[in-house]
VEXBA-582888 format. One record per atom (N, C-alpha, C, O): residue in three letters; chain; atom name; x, y, z. Coordinates in steps of 0.1 Angstrom, whole numbers. Each point is the difference from the previous one (the first is absolute). Layout:
<sites>
{site "ALA", "A", "CA", {X, Y, Z}} ...
</sites>
This chain:
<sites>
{site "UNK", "A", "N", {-110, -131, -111}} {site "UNK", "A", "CA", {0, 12, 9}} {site "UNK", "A", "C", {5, 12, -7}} {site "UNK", "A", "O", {8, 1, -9}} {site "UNK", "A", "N", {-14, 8, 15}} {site "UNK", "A", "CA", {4, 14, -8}} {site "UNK", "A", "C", {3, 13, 13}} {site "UNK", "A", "O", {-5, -1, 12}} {site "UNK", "A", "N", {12, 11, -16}} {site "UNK", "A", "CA", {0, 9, 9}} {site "UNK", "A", "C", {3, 1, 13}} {site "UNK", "A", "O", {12, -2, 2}} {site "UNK", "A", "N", {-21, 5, 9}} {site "UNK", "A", "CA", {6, -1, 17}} {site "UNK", "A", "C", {1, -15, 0}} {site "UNK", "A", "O", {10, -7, 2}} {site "UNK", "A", "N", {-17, 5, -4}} {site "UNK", "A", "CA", {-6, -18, 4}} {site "UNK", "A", "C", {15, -8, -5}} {site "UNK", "A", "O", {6, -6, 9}} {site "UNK", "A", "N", {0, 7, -22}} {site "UNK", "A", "CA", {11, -1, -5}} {site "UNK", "A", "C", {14, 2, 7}} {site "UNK", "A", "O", {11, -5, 0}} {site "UNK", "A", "N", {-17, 13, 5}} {site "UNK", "A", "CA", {18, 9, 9}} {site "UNK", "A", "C", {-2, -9, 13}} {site "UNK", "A", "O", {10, -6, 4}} {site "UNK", "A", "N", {-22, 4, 1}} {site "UNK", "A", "CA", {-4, -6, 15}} {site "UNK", "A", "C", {8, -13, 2}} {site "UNK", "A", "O", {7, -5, 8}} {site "UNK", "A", "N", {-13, 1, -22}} {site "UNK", "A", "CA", {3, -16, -3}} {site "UNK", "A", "C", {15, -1, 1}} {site "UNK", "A", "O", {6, -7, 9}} {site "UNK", "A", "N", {3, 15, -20}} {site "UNK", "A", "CA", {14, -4, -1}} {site "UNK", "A", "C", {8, 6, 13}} {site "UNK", "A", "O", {10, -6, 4}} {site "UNK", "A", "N", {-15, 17, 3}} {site "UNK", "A", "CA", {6, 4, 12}} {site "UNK", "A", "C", {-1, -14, 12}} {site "UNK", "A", "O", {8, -4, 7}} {site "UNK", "A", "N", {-17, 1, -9}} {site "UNK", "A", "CA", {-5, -14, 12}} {site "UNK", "A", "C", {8, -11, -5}} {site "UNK", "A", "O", {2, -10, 7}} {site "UNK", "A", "N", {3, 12, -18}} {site "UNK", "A", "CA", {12, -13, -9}} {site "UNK", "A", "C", {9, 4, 9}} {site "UNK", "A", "O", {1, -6, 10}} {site "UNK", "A", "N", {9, 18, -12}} {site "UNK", "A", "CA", {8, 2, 6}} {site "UNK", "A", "C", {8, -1, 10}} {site "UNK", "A", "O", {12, -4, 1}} {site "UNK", "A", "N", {-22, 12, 12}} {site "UNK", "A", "CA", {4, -8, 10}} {site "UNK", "A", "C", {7, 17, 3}} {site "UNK", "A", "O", {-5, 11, -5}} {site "UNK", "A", "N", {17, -11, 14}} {site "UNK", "A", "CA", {6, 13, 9}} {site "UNK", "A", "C", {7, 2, -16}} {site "UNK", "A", "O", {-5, -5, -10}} {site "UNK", "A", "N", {15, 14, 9}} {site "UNK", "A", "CA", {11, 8, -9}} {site "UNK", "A", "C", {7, 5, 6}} {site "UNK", "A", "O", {-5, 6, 10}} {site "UNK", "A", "N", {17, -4, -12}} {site "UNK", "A", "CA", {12, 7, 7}} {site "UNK", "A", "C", {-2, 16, -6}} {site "UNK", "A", "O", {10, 7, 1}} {site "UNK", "A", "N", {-18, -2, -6}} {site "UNK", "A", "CA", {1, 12, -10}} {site "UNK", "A", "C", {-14, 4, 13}} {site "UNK", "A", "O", {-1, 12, 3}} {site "UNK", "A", "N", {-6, -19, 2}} {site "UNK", "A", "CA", {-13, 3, 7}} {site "UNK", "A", "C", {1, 9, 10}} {site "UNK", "A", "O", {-8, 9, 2}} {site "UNK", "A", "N", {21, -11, 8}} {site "UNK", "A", "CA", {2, 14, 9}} {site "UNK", "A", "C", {-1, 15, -9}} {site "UNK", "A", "O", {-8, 9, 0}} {site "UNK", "A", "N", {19, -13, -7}} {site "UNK", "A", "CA", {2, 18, -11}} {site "UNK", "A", "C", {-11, 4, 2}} {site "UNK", "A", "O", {-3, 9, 8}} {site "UNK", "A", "N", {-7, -16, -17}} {site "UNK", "A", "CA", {-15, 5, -4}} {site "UNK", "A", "C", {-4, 6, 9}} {site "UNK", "A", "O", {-2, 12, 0}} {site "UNK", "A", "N", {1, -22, 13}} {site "UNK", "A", "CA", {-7, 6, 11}} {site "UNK", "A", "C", {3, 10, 3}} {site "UNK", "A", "O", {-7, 9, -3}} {site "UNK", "A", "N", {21, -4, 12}} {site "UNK", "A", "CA", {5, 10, 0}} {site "UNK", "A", "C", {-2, 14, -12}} {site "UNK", "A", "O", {-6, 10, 3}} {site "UNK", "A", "N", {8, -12, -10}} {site "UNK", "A", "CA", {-6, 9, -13}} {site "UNK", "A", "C", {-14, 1, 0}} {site "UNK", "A", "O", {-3, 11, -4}} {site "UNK", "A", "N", {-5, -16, 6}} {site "UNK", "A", "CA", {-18, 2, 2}} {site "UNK", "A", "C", {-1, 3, 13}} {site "UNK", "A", "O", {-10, 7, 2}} {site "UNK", "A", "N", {15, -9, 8}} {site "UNK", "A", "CA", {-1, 10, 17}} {site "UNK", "A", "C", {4, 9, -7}} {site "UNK", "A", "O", {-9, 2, -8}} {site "UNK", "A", "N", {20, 7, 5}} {site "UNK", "A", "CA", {4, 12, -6}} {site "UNK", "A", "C", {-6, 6, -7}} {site "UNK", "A", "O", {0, 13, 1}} {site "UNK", "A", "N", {-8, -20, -10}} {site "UNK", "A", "CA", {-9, 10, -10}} {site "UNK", "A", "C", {-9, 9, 6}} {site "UNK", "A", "O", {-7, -5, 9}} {site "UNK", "A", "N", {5, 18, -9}} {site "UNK", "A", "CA", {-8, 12, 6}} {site "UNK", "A", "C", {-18, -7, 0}} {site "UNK", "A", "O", {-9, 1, 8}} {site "UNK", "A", "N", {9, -10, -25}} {site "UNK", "A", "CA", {-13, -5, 1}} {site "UNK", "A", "C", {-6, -12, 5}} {site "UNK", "A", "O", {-12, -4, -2}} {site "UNK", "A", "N", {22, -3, 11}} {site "UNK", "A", "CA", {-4, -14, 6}} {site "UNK", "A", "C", {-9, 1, 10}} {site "UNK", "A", "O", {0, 8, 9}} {site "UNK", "A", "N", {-7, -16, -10}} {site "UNK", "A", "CA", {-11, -4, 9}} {site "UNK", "A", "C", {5, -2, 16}} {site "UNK", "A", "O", {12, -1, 2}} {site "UNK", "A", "N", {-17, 1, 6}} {site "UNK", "A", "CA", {1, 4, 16}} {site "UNK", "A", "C", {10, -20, -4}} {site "UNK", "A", "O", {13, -1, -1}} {site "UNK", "A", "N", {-22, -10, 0}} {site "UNK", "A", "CA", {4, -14, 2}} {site "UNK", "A", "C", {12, -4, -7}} {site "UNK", "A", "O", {6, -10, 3}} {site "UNK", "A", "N", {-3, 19, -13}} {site "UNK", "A", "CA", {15, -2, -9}} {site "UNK", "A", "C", {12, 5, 7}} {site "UNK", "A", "O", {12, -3, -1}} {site "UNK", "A", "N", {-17, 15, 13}} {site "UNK", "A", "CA", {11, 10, 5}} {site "UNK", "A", "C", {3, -9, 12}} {site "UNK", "A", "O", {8, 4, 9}} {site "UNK", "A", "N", {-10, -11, -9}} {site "UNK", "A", "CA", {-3, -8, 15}} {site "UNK", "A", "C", {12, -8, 4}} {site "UNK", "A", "O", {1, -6, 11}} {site "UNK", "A", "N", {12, 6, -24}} {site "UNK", "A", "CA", {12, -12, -2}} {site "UNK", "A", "C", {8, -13, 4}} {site "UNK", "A", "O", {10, -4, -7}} {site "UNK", "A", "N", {-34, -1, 3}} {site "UNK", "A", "CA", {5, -11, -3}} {site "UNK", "A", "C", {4, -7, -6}} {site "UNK", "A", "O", {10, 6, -4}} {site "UNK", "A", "N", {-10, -22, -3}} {site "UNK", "A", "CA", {0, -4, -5}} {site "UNK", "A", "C", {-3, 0, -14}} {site "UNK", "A", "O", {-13, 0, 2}} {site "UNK", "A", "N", {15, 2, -17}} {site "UNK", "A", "CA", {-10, 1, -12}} {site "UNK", "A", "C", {-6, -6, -2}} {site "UNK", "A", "O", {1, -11, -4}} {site "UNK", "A", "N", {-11, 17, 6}} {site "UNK", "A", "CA", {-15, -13, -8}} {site "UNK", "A", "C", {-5, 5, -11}} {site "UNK", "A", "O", {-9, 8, -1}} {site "UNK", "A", "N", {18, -17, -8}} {site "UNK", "A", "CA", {-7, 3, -17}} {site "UNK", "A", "C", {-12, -2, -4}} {site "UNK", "A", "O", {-4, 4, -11}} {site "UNK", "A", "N", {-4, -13, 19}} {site "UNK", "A", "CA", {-13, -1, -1}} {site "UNK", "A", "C", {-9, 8, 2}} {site "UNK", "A", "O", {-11, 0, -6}} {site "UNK", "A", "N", {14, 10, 17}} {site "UNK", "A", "CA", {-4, 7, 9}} {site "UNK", "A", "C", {0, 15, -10}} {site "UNK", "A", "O", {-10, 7, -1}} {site "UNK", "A", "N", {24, -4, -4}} {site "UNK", "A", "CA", {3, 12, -10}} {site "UNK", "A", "C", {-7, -4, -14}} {site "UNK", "A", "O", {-1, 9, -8}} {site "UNK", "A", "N", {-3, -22, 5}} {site "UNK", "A", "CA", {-8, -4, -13}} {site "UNK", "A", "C", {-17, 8, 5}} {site "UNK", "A", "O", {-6, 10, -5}} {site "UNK", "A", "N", {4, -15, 14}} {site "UNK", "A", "CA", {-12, 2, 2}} {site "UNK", "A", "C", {-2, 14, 6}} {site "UNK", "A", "O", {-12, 4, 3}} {site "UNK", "A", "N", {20, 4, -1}} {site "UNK", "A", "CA", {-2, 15, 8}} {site "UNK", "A", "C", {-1, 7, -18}} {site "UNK", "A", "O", {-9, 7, -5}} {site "UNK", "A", "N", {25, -12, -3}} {site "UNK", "A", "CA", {-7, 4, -18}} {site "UNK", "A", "C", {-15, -2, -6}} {site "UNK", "A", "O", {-6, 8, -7}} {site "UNK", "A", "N", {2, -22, 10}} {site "UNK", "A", "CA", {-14, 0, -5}} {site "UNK", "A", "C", {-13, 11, 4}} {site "UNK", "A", "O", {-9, 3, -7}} {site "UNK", "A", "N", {14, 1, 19}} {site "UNK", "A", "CA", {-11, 3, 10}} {site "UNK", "A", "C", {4, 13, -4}} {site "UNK", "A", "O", {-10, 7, 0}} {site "UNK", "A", "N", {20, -1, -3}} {site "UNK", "A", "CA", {3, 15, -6}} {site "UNK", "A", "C", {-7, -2, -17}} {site "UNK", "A", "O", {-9, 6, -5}} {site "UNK", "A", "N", {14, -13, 3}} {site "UNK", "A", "CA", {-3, 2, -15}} {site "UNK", "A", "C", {-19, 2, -1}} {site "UNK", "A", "O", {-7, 9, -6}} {site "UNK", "A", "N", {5, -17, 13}} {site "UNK", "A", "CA", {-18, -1, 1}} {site "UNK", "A", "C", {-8, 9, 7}} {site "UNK", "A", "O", {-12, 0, 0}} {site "UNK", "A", "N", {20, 11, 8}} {site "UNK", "A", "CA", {-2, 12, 3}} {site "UNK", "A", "C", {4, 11, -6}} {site "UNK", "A", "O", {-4, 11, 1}} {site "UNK", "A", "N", {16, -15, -11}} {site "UNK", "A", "CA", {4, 13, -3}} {site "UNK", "A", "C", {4, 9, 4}} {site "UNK", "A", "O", {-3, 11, -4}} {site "UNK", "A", "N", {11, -14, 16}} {site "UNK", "A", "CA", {7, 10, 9}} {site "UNK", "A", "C", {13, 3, -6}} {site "UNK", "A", "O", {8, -9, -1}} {site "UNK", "A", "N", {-3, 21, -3}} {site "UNK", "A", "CA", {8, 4, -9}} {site "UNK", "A", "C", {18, -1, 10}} {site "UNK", "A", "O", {12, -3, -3}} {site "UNK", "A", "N", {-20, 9, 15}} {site "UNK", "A", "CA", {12, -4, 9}} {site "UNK", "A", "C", {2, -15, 5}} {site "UNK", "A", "O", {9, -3, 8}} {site "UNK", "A", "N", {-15, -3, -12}} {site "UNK", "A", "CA", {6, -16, 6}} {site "UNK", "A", "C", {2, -8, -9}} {site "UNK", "A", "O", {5, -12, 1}} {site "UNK", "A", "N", {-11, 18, -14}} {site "UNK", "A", "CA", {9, -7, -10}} {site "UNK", "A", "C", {10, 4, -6}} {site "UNK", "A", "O", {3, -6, -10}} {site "UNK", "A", "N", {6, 19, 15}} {site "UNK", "A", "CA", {8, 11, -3}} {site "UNK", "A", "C", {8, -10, 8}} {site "UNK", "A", "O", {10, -5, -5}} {site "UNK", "A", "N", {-13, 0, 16}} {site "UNK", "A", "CA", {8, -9, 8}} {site "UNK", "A", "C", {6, -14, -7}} {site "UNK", "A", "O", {12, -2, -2}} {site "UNK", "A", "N", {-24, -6, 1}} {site "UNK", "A", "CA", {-2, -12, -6}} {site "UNK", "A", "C", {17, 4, -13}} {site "UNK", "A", "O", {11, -5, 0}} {site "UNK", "A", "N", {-15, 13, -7}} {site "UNK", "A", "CA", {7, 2, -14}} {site "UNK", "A", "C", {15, 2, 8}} {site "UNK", "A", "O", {8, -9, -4}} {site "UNK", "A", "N", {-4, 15, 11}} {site "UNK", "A", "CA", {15, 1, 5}} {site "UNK", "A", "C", {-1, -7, 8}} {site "UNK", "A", "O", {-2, 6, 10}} {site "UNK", "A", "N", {3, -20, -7}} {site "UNK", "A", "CA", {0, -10, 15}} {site "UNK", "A", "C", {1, -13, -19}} {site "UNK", "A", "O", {8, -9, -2}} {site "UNK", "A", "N", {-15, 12, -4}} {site "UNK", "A", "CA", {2, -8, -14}} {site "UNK", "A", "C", {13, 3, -4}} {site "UNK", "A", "O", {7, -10, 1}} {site "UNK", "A", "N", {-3, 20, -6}} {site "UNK", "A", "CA", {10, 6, -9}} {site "UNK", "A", "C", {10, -7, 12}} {site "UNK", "A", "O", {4, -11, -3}} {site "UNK", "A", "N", {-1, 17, 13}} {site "UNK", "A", "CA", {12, -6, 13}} {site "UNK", "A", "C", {-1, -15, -1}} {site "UNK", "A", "O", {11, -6, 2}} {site "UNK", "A", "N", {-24, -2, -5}} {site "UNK", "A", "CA", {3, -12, 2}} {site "UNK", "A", "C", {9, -6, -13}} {site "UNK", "A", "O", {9, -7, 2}} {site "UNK", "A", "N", {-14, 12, -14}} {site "UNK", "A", "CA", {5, -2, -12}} {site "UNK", "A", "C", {13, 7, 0}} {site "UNK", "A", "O", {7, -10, -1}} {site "UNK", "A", "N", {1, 21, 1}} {site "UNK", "A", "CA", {13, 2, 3}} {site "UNK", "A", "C", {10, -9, 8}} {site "UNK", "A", "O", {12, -3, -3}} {site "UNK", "A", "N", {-22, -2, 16}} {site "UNK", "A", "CA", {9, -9, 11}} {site "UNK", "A", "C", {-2, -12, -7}} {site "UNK", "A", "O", {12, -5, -1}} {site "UNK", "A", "N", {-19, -2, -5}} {site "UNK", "A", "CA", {3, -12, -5}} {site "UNK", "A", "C", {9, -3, -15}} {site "UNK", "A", "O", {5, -11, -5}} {site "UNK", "A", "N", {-6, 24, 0}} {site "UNK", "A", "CA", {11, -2, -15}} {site "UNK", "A", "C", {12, 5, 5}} {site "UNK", "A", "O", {8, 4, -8}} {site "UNK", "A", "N", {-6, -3, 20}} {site "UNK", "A", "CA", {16, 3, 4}} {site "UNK", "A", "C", {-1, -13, 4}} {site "UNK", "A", "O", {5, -6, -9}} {site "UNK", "A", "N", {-10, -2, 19}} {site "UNK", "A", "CA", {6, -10, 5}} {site "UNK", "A", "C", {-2, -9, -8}} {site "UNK", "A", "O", {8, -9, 5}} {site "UNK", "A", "N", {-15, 3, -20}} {site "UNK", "A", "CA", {1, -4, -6}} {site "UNK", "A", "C", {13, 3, -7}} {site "UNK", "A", "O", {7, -10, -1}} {site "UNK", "A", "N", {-2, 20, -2}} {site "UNK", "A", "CA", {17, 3, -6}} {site "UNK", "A", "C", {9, -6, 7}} {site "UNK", "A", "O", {11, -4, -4}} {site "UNK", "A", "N", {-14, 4, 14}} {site "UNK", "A", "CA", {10, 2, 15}} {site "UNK", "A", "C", {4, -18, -1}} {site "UNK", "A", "O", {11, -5, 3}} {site "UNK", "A", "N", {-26, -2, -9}} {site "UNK", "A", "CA", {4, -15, 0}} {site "UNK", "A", "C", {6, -5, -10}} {site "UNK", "A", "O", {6, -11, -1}} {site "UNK", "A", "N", {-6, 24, -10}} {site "UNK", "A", "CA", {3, -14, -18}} {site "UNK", "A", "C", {16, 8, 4}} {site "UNK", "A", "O", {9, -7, -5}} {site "UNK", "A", "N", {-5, 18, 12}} {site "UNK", "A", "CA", {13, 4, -3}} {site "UNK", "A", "C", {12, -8, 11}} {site "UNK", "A", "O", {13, 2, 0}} {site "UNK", "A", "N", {-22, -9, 7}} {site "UNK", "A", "CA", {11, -12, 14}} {site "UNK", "A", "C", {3, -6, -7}} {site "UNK", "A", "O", {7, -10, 3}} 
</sites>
């Protein structure tokens, strides 16, 4: 597997994450979020894989302006809490 299909797969490994509120919260906030992200529910990383695909294949410069910071937050929140584990 490669790409979305890739992310779908290992997201569906995972299962919930304690880091998955933040996100959420942080993607309702973003000015660029979609009406169904602002909604605060639950994260569905499948759901944000597939809203990236569906940007990227349109080329909507604002929803993947999105996509790219809802990425970057996810990647910041997880190498803190990664630290957060090797330093207990």
């Amino acid at each position: 597997l490669s790409g979305y299909s890739n992310a779908r797969y290992w997201f569906s490994c995972l299962g919930d994450h304690p880091l998955f509120d933040q996100i959420a919260e942080f993607a309702a906030a973003h000015p660029g979020a979609p009406r169904a992200m602002k909604s605060g529910a639950t994260w569905d990383p499948a759901a944000f894989v597939q809203h990236c695909e569906a940007s990227e294949r349109s080329g909507s410069s604002e929803n993947l302006a999105f996509c790219t910071a809802v990425q970057q937050t996810e990647w910041e929140l997880l190498f803190d809490w990664c630290a957060k584990l090797t330093a207990a």
